[in-house]
C-alpha positions as CSV (number, residue, x, y, z in Angstrom):
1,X,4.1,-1.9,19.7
2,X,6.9,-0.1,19.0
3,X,9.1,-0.1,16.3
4,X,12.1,2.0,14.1
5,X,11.4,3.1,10.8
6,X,12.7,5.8,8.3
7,X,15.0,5.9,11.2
8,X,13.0,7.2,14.0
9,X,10.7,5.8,16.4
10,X,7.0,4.9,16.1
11,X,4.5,3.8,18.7
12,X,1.5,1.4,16.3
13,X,-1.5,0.2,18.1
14,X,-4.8,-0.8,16.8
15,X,-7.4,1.5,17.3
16,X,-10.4,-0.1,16.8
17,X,-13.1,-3.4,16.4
18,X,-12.7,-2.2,12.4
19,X,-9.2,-2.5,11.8
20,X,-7.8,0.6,11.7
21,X,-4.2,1.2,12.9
22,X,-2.5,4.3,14.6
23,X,0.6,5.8,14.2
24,X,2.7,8.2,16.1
25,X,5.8,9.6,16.7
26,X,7.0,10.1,20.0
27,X,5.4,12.8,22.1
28,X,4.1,14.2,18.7
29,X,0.5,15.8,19.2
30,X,-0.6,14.5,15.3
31,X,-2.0,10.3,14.9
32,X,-2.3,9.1,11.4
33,X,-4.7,6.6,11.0
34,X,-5.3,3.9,8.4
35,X,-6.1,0.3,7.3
36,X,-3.1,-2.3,7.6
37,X,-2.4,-4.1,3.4
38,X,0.4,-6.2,2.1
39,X,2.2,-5.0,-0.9
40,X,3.0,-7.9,-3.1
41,X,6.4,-6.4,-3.8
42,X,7.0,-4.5,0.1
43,X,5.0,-6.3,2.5
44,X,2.8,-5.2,5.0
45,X,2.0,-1.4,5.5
46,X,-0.9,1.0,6.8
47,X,-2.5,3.1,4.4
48,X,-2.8,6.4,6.4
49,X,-5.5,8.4,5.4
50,X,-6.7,10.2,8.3
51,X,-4.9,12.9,10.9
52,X,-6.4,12.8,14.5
53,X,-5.8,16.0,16.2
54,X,-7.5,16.2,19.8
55,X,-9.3,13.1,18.9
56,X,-10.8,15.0,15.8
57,X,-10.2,13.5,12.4
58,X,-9.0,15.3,9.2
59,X,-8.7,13.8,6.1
60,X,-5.1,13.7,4.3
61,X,-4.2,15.3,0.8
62,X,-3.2,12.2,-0.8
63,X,-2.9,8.9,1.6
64,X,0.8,7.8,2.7
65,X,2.1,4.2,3.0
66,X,3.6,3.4,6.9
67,X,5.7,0.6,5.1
68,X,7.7,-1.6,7.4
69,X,8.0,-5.4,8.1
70,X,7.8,-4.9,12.4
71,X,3.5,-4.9,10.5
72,X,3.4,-8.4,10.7
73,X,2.8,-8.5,14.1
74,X,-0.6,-7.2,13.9
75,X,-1.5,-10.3,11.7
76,X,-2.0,-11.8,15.8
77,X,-5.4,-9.5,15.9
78,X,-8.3,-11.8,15.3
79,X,-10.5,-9.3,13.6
80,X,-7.8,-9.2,10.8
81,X,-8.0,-12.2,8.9
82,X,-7.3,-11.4,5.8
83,X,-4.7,-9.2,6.1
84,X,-3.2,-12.5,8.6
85,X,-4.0,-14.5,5.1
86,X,-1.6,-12.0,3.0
87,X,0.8,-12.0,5.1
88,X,1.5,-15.8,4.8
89,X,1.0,-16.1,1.1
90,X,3.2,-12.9,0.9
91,X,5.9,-15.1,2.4
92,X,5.2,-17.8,0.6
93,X,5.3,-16.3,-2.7
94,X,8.5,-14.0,-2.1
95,X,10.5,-17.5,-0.6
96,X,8.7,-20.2,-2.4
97,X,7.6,-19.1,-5.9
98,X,8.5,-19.7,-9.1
99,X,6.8,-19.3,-12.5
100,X,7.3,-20.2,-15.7
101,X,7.0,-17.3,-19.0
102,X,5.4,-19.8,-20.7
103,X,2.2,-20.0,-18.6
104,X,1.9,-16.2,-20.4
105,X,-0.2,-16.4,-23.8
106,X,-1.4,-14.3,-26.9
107,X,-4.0,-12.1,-25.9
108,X,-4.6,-11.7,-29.7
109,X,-5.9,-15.3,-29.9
110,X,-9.4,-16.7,-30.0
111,X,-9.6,-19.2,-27.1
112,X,-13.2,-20.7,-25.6
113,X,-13.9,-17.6,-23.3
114,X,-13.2,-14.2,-25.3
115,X,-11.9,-12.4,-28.0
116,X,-9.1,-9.7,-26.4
117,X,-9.1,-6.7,-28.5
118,X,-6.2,-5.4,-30.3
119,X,-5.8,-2.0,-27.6
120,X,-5.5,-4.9,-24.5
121,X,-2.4,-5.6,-23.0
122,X,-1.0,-8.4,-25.5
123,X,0.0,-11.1,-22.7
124,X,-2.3,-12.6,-20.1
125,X,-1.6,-15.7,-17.6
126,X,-4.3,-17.2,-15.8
127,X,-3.8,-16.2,-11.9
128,X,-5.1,-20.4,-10.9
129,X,-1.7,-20.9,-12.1
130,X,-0.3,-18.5,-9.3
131,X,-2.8,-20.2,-6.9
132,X,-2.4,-23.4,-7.2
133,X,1.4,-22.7,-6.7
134,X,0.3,-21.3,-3.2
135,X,-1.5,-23.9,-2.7
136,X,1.0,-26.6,-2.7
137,X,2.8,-24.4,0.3
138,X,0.1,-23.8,2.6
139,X,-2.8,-25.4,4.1
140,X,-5.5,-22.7,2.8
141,X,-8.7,-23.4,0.9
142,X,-8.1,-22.5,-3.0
143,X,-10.8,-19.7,-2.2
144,X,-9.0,-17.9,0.3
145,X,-5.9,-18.1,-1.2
146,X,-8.2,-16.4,-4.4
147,X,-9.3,-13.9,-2.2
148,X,-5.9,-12.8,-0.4
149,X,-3.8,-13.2,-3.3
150,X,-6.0,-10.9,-6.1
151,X,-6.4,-8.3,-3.2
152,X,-3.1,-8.4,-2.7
153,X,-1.6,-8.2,-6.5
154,X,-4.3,-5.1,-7.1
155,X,-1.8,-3.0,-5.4
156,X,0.4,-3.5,-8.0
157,X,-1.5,-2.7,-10.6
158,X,-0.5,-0.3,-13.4
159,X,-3.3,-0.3,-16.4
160,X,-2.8,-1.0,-19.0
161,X,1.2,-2.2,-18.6
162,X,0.5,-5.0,-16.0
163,X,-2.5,-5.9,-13.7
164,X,-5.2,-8.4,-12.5
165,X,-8.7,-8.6,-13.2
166,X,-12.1,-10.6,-14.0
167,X,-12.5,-9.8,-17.9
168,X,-13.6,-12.7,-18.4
169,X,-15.0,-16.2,-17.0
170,X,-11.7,-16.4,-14.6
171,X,-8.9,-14.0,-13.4
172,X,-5.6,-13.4,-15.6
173,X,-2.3,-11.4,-14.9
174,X,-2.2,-8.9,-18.1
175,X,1.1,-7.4,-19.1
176,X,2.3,-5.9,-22.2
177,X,5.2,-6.9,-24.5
178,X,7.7,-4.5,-22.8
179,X,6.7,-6.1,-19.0
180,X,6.8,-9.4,-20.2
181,X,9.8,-9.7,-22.6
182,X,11.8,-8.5,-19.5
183,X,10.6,-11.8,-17.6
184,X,13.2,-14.2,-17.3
185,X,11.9,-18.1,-18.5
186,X,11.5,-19.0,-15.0
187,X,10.3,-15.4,-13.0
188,X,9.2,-14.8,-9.8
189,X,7.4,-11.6,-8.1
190,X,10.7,-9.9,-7.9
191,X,11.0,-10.3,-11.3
192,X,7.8,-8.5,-12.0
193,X,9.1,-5.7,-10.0
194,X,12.2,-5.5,-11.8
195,X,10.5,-5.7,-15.2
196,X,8.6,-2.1,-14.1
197,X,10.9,-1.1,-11.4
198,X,10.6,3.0,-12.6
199,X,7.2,3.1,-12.1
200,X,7.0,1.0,-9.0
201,X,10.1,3.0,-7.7
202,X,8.5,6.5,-8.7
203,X,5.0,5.3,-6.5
204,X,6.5,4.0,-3.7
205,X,8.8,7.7,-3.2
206,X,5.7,9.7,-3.5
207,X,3.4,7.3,-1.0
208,X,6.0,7.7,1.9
209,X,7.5,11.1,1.4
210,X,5.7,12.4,4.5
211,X,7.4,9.7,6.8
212,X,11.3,10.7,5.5
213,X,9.8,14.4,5.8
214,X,8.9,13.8,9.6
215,X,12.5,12.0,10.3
216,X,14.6,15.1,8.5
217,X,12.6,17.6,10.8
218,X,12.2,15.3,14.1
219,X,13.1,17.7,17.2
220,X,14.7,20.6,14.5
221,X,11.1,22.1,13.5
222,X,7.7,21.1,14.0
223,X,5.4,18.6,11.6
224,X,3.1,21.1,8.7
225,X,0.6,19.2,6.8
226,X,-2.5,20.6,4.9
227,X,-5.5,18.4,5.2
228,X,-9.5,18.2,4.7
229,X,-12.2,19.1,7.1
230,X,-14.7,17.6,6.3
231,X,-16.6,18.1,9.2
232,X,-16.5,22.3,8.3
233,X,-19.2,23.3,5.4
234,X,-17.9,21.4,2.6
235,X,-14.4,20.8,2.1
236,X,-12.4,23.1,4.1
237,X,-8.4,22.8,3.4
238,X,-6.8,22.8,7.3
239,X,-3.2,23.3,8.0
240,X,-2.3,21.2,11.0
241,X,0.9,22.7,13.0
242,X,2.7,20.9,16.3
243,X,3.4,23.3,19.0
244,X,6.6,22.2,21.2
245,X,5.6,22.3,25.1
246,X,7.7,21.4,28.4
247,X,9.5,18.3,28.6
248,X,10.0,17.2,25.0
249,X,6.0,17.0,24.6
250,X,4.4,18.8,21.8
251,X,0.6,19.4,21.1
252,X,-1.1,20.2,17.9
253,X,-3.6,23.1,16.7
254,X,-5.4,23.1,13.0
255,X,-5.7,26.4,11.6
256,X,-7.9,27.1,8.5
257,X,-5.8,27.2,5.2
258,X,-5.3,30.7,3.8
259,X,-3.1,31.3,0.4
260,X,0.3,32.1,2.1
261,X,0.2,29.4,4.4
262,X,2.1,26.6,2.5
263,X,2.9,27.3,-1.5
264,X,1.3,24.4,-3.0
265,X,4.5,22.5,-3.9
266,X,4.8,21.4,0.2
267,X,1.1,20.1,0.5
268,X,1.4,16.6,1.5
């Protein structure tokens, strides 16, 4: 398909029987490559972690989040069920969701599963609550709409200020006092974003920094990234470079990385 975002162009198609997803701009020579998620807070995106130049993959610095809603679409792939799960309780909990504060309790208490330990966060909800509330919306089983929704709220996780886990018999939403005195009585998943919006703000900048980079430069000088080799003896650090040719086409060479290439402040 193709789709606009960071205000250029993009041709995604999925790439293989396993999932992954490939993006590319234009007549650009470089593919990233990556599994398609949904971001409790953004929606659906494709963590790229790969480079394909000539059909040859290299291994990205630090992995960069495609993120734009046009994703959906590839919910219609059969072989991507639970991401086509997400995607629905995604909706359902950004339109349809309400919780109350109180469902939060003292982490400090004894109850009949565990003792929490003064250094843990000092609120925890059980996530059945959050479940159950997604439940009366859709027509999933209660252990696929487990499945979906904890894979899903990992993304946001941010130890020890607010996250999900199995510590104990069942699975809890743990925040500390400063996430959870920020909730309003009545809070939704917006909410929670607002209540660490910094930090969330701060992670989503740095995971899409390459994509904003790509639309300032687009047709005025051509793509740099340093990336792994793994393929080479060990690790080798590559510096992949487009080359403009005739007609708006470009191609792509990787060149091993030497100290002067790229100072280490534009390694992406």
């Amino acid at each position: 398909m193709q789709i606009i975002a960071y205000g250029i162009p993009w041709s995604v198609k999925l790439r293989d029987e396993e999932g992954n997803v490939s993006i590319k701009h234009g007549g650009s020579g470089i593919t990233f490559v990556g599994k398609p998620y949904v971001h409790p807070f953004w929606g659906p995106y494709i963590d790229a972690e790969w480079v394909y130049i000539k059909d040859k993959p290299y291994h990205m610095i630090r992995n960069q989040w495609f993120i734009a809603p046009e994703l959906e679409q590839l919910a219609d792939y059969r072989m991507l069920d639970l991401y086509r799960t997400e995607i629905d309780i995604y909706k359902t909990l950004q339109s349809k969701c309400t919780f109350s504060k109180s469902a939060f309790k003292d982490s400090y208490e004894f109850d009949d599963e565990e003792f929490i330990m003064p250094n843990e966060p000092e609120w925890k909800m059980p996530l059945k609550t959050i479940f159950n509330k997604i439940k009366k919306y859709t027509n999933y089983t209660i252990k696929a709409i487990e499945d979906a929704t904890y894979d899903m709220l990992q993304k946001a996780d941010h130890y020890p200020f607010v996250y999900v886990d199995y510590t104990s018999v069942r699975p809890y939403l743990y925040a500390k006092d400063e996430i959870h005195d920020n909730l309003p009585g009545v809070w939704t998943l917006n909410d929670l974003y607002e209540a660490h919006k910094q930090y969330y703000d701060s992670v989503r900048k740095a995971r899409e920094l390459l994509w904003y980079d790509i639309a300032v430069k687009v047709d005025k000088e051509p793509i740099k990234l340093v990336t792994i080799d793994y393929s080479a003896f060990g690790r080798l650090a590559t510096l992949c470079v487009e080359q403009p040719l005739s007609y708006g086409i470009t191609t792509s060479i990787v060149i091993p990385r030497k100290t002067t290439y790229l100072s280490e402040d534009r390694v992406r």
